[in-house]
MDTraj code that builds the backbone (N, CA, C; nanometers):
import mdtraj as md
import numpy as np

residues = "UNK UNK UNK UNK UNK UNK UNK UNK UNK UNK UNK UNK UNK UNK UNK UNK UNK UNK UNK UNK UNK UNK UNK UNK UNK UNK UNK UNK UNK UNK UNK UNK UNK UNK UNK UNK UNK UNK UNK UNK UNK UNK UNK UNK UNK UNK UNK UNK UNK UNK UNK UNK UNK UNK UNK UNK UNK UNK UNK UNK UNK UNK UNK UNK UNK UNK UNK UNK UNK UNK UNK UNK UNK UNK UNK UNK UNK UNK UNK UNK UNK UNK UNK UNK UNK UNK UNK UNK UNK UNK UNK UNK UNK UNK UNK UNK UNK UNK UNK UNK UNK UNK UNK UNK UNK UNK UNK UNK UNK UNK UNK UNK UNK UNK UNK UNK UNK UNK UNK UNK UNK UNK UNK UNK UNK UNK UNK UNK UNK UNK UNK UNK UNK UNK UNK UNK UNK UNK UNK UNK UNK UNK UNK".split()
xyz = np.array([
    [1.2863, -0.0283, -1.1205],
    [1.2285, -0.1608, -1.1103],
    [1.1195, -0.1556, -1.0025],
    [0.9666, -0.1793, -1.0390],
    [0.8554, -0.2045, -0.9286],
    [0.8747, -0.2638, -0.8107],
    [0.9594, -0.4077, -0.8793],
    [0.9842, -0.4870, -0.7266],
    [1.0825, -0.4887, -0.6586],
    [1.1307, -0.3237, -0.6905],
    [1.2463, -0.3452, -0.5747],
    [1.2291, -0.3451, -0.4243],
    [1.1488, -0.3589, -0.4130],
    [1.1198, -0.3595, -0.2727],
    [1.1017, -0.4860, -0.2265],
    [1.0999, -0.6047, -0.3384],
    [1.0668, -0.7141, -0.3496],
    [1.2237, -0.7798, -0.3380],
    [1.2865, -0.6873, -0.4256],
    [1.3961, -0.7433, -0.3686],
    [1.5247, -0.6797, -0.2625],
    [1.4532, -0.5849, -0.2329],
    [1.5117, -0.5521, -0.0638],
    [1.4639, -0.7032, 0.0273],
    [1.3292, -0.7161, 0.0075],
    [1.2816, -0.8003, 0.0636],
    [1.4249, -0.9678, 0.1011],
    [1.4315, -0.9487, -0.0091],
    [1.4793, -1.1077, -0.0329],
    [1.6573, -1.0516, -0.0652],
    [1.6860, -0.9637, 0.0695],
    [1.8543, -0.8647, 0.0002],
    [1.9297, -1.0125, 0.1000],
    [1.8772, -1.1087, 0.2245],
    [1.9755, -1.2321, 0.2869],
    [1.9986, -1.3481, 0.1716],
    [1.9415, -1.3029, 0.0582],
    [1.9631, -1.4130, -0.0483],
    [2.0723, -1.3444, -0.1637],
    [2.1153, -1.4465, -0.2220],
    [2.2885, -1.4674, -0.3050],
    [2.1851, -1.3796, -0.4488],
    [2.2308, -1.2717, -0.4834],
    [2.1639, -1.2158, -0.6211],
    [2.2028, -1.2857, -0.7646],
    [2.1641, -1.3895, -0.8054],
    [2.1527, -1.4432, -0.9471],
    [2.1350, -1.3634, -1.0236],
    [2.1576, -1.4119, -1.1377],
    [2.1163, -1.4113, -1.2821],
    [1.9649, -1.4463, -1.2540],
    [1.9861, -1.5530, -1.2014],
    [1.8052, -1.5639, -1.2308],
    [1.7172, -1.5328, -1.0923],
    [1.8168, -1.4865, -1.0201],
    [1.6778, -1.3809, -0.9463],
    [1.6402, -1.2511, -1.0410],
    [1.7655, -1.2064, -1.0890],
    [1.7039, -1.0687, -1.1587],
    [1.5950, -1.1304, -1.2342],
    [1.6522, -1.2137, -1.3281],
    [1.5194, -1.2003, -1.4065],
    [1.3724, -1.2601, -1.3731],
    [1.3959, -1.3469, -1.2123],
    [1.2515, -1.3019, -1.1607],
    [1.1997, -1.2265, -1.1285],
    [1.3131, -1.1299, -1.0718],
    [1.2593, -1.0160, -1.0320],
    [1.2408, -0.8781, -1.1285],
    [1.2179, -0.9353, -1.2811],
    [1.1970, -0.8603, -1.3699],
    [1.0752, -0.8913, -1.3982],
    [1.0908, -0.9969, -1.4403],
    [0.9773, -1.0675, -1.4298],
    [0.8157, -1.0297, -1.3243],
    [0.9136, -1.0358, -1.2005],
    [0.7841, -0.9640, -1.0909],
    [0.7532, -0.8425, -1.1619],
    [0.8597, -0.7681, -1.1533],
    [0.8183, -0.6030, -1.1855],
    [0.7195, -0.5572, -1.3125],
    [0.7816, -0.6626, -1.3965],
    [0.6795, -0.6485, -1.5572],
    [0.5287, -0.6331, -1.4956],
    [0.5741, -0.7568, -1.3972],
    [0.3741, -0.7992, -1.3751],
    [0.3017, -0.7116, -1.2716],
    [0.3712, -0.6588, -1.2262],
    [0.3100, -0.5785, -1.1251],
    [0.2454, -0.4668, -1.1929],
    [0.3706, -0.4348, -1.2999],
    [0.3537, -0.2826, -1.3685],
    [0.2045, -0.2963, -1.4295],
    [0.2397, -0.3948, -1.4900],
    [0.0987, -0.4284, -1.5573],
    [-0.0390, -0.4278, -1.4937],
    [-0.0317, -0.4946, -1.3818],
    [-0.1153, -0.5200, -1.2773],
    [-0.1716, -0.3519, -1.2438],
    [-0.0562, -0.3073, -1.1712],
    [-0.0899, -0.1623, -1.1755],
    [-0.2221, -0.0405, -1.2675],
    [-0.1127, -0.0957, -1.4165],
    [-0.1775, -0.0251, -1.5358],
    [-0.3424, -0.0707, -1.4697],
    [-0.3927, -0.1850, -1.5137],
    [-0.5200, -0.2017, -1.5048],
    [-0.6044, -0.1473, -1.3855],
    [-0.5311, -0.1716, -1.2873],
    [-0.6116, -0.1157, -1.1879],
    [-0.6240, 0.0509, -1.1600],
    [-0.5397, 0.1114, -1.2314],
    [-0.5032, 0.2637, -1.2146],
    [-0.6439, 0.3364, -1.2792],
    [-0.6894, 0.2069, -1.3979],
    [-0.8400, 0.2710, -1.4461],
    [-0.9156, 0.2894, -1.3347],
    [-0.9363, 0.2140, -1.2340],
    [-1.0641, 0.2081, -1.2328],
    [-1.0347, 0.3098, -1.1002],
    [-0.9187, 0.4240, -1.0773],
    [-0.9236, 0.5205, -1.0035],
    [-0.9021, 0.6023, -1.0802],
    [-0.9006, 0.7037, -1.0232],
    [-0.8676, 0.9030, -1.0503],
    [-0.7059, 0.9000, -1.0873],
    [-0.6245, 0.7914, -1.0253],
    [-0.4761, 0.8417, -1.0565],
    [-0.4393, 0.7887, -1.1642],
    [-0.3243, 0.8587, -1.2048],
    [-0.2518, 0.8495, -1.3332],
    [-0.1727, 0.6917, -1.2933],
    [-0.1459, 0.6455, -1.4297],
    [-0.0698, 0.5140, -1.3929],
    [0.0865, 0.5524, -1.3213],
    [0.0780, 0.6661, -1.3671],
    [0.2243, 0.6679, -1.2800],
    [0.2418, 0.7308, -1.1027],
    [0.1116, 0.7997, -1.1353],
    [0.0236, 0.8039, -0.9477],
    [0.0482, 0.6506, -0.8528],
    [-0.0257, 0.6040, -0.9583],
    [-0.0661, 0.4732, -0.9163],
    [0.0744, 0.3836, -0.8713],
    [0.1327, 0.3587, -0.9816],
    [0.2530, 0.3275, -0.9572],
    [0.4002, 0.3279, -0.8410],
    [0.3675, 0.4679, -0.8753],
    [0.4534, 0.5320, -0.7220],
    [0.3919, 0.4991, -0.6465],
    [0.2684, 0.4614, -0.5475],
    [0.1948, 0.4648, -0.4794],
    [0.2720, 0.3423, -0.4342],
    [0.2033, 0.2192, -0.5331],
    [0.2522, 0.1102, -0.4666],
    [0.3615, 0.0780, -0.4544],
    [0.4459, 0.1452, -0.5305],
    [0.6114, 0.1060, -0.4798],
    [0.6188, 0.1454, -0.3247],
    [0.5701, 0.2520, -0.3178],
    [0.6271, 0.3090, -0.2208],
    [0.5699, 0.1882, -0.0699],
    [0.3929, 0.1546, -0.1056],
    [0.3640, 0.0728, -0.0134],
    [0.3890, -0.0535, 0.0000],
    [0.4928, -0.1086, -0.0926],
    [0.5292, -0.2497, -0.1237],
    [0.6683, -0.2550, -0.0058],
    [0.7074, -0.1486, -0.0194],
    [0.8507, -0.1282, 0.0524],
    [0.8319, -0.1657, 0.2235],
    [0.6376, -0.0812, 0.2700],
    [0.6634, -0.0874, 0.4241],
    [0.5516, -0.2103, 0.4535],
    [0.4414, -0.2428, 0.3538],
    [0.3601, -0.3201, 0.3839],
    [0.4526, -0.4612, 0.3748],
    [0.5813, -0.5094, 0.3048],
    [0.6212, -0.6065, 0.3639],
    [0.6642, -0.6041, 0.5094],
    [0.7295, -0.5194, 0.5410],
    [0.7708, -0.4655, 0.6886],
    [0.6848, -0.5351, 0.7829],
    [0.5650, -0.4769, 0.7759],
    [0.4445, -0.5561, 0.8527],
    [0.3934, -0.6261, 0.8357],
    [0.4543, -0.7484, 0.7773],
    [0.3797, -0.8680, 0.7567],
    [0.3040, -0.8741, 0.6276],
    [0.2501, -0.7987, 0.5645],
    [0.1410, -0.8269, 0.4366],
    [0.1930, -0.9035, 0.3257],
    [0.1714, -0.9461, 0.2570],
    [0.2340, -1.0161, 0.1273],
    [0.1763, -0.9565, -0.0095],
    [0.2581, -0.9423, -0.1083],
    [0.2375, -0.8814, -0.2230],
    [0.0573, -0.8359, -0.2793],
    [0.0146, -0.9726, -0.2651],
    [-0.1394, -0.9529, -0.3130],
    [-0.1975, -0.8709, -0.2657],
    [-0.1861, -0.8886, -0.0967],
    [-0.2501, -0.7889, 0.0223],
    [-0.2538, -0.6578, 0.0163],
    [-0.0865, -0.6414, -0.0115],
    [-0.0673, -0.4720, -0.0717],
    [-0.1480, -0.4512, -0.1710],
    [-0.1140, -0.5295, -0.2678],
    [-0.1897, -0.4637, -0.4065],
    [-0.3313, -0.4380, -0.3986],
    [-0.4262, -0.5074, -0.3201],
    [-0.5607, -0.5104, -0.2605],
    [-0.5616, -0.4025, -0.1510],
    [-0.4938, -0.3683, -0.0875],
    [-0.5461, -0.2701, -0.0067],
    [-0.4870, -0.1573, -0.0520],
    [-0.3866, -0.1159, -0.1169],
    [-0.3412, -0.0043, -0.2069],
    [-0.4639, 0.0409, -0.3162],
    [-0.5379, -0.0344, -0.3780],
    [-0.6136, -0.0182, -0.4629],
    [-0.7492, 0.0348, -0.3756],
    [-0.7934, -0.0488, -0.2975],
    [-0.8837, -0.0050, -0.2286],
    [-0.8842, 0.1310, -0.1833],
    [-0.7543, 0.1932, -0.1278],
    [-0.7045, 0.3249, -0.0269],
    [-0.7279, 0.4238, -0.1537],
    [-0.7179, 0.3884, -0.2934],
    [-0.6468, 0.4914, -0.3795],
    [-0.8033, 0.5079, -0.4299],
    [-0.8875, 0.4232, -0.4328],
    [-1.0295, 0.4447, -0.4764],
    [-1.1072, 0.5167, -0.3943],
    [-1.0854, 0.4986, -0.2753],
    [-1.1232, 0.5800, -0.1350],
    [-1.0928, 0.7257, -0.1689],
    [-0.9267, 0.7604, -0.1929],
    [-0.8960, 0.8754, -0.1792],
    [-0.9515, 0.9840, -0.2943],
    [-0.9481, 0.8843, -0.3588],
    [-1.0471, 0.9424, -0.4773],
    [-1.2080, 0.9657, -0.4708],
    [-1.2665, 0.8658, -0.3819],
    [-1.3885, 0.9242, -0.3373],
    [-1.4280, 1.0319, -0.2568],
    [-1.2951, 1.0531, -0.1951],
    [-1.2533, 1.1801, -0.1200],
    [-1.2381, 1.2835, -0.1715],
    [-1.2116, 1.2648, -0.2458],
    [-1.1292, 1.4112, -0.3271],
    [-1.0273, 1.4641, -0.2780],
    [-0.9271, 1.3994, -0.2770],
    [-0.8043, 1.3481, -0.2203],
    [-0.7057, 1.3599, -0.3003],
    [-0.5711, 1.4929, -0.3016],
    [-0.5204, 1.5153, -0.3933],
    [-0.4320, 1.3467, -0.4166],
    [-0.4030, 1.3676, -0.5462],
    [-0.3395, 1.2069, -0.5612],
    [-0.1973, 1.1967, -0.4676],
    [-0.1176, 1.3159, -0.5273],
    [0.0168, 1.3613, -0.4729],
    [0.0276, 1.3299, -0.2802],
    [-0.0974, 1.3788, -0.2428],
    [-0.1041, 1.3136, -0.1063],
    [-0.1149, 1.1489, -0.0395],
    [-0.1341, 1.0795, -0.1788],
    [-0.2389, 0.9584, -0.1063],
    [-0.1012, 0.8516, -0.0829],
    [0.0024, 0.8534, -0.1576],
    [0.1566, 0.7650, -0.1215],
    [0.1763, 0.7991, 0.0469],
    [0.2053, 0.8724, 0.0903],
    [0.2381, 0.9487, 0.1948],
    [0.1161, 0.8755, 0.2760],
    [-0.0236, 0.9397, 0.2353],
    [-0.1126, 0.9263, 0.3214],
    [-0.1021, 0.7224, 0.3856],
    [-0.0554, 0.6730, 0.3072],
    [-0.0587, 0.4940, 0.2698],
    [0.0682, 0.4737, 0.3676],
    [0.1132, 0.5416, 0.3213],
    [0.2856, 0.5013, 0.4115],
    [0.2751, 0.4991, 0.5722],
    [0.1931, 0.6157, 0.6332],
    [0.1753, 0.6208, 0.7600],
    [0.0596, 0.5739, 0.7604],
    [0.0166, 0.4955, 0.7298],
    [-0.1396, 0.3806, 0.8165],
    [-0.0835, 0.2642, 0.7764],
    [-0.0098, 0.2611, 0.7058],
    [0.1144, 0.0809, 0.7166],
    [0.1892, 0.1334, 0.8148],
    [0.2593, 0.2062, 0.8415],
    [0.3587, 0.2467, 0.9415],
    [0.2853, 0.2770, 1.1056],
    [0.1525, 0.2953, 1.0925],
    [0.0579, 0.2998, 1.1888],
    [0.0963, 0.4096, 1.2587],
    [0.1451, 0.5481, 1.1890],
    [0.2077, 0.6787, 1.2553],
    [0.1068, 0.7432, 1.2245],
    [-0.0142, 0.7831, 1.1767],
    [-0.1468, 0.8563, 1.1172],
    [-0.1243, 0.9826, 1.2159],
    [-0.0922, 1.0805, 1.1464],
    [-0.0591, 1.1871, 1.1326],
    [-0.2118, 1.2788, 1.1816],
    [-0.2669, 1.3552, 1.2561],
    [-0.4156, 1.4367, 1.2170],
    [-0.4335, 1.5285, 1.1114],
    [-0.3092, 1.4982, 1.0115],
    [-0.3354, 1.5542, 0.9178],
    [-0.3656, 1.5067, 0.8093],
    [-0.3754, 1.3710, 0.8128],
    [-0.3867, 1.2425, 0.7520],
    [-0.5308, 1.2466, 0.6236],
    [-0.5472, 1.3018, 0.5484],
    [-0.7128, 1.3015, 0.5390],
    [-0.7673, 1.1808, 0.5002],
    [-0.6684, 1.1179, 0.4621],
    [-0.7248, 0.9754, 0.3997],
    [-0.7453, 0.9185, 0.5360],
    [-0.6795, 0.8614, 0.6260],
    [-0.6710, 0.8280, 0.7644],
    [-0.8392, 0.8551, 0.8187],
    [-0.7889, 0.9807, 0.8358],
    [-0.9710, 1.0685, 0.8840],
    [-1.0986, 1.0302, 0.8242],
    [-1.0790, 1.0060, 0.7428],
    [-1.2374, 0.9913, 0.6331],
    [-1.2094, 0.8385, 0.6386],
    [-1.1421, 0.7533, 0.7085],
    [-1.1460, 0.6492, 0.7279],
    [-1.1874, 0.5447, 0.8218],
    [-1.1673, 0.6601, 0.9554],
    [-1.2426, 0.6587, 1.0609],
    [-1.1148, 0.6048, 1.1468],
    [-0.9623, 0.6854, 1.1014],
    [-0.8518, 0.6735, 1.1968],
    [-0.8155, 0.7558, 1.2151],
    [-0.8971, 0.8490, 1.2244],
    [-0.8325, 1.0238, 1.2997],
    [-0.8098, 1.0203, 1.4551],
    [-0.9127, 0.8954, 1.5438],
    [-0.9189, 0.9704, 1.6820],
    [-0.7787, 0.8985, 1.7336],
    [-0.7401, 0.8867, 1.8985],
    [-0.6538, 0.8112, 1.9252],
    [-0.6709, 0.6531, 1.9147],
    [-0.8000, 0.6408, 1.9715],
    [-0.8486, 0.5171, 2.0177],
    [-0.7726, 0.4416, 1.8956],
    [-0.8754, 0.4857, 1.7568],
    [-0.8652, 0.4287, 1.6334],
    [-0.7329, 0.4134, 1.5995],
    [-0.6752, 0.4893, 1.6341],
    [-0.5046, 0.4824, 1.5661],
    [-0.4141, 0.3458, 1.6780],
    [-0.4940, 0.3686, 1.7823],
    [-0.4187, 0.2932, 1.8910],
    [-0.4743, 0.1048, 1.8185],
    [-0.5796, 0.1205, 1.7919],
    [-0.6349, -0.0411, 1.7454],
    [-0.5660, -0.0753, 1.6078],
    [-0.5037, 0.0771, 1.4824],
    [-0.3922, 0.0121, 1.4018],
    [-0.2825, 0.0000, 1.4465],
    [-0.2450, 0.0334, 1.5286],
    [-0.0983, -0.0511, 1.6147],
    [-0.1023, -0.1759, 1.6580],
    [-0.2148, -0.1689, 1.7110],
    [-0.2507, -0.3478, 1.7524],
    [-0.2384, -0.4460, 1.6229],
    [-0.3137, -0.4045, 1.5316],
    [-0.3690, -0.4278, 1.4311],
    [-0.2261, -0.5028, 1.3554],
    [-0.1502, -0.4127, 1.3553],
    [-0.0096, -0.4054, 1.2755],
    [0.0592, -0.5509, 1.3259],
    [0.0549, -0.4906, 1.5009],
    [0.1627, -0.6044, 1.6015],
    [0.1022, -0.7111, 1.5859],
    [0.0104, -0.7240, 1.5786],
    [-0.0639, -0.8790, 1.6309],
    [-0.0434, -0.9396, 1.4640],
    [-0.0375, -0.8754, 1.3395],
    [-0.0434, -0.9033, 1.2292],
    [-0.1503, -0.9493, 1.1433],
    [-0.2701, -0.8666, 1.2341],
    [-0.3953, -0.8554, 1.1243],
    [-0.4408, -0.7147, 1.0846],
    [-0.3683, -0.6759, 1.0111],
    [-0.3572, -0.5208, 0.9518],
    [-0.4453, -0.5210, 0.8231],
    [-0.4005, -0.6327, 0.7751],
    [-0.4661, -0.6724, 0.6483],
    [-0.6711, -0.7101, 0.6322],
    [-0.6874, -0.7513, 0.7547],
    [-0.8616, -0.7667, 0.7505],
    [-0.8717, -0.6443, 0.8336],
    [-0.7721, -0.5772, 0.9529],
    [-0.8044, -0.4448, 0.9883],
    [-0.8667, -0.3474, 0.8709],
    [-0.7586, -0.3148, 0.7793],
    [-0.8330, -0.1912, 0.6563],
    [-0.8789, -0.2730, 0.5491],
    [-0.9176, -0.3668, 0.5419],
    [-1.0196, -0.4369, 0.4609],
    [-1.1597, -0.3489, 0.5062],
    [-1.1564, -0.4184, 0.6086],
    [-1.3138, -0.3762, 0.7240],
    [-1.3233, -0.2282, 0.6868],
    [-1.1846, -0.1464, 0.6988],
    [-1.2027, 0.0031, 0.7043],
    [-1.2623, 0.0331, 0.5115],
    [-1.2414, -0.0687, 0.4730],
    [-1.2613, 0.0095, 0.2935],
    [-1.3634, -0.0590, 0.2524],
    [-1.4393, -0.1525, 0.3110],
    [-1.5210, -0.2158, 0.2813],
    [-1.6145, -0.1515, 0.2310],
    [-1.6987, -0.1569, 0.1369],
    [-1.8237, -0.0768, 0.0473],
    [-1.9304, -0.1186, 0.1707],
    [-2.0308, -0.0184, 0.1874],
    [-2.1343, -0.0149, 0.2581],
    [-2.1401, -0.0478, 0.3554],
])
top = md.Topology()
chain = top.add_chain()
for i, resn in enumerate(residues, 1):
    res = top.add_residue(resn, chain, resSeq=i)
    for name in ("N", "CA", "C"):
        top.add_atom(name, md.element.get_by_symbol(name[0]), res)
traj = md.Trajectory(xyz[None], top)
């Protein structure tokens, strides 16, 4: 299920009948959501897919809300692809710049312009203060 992370999210609430099937409901739409956007990168829909599960799980963590992920997941995965950025790396690479742990081995990170300390030290801020979300906006922004 896509939104399970959606419903880790929401695990202090009583599990219905009809949460599942919102939360089938979510997952249908996400999947879908996914599919379309997986065109307009290098990864496979199931690249793609894994990707955002995986960033749905920590970008709630820090505050972001569903859309946010899906917008800056898409953005990161078009990047990494402008990179030439194996796909297999770019989940991982996503997980630690939500987690604000950027690794120097990071390449997505690096070609992002969060390799040095400074930079890594302003996505911690970024994270705490809970503007992470116009933080790597700014960072993926075209031109």
């Amino acid at each position: 299920i896509l939104a399970g992370p959606l419903l880790d999210a929401k695990a202090g609430a009583a599990l219905t009948s009809e949460n599942l099937k919102s939360l089938k409901a979510e997952s249908v739409g996400l999947f879908e959501a996914a599919q379309r956007a997986a065109v307009d990168t290098v990864a496979t829909t199931k690249e793609y897919v894994s990707t955002l599960q995986a960033a749905l799980a920590i970008g709630q963590n820090i505050g972001l809300n569903q859309k946010q992920i899906e917008e800056i997941v898409h953005r990161l995965v078009v990047a990494a692809g402008q990179f030439g950025i194996e796909q297999e790396k770019v989940g991982s690479s996503i997980a630690q710049i939500f987690a604000g742990s950027v690794r120097v081995t990071n390449q997505l990170a690096r070609n992002l312009g969060l390799g040095s300390v400074e930079a890594r030290k302003q996505l911690k801020e970024a994270i705490a203060l809970g503007n992470v979300y116009d933080f790597l906006i700014g960072k993926t922004r075209n031109g």
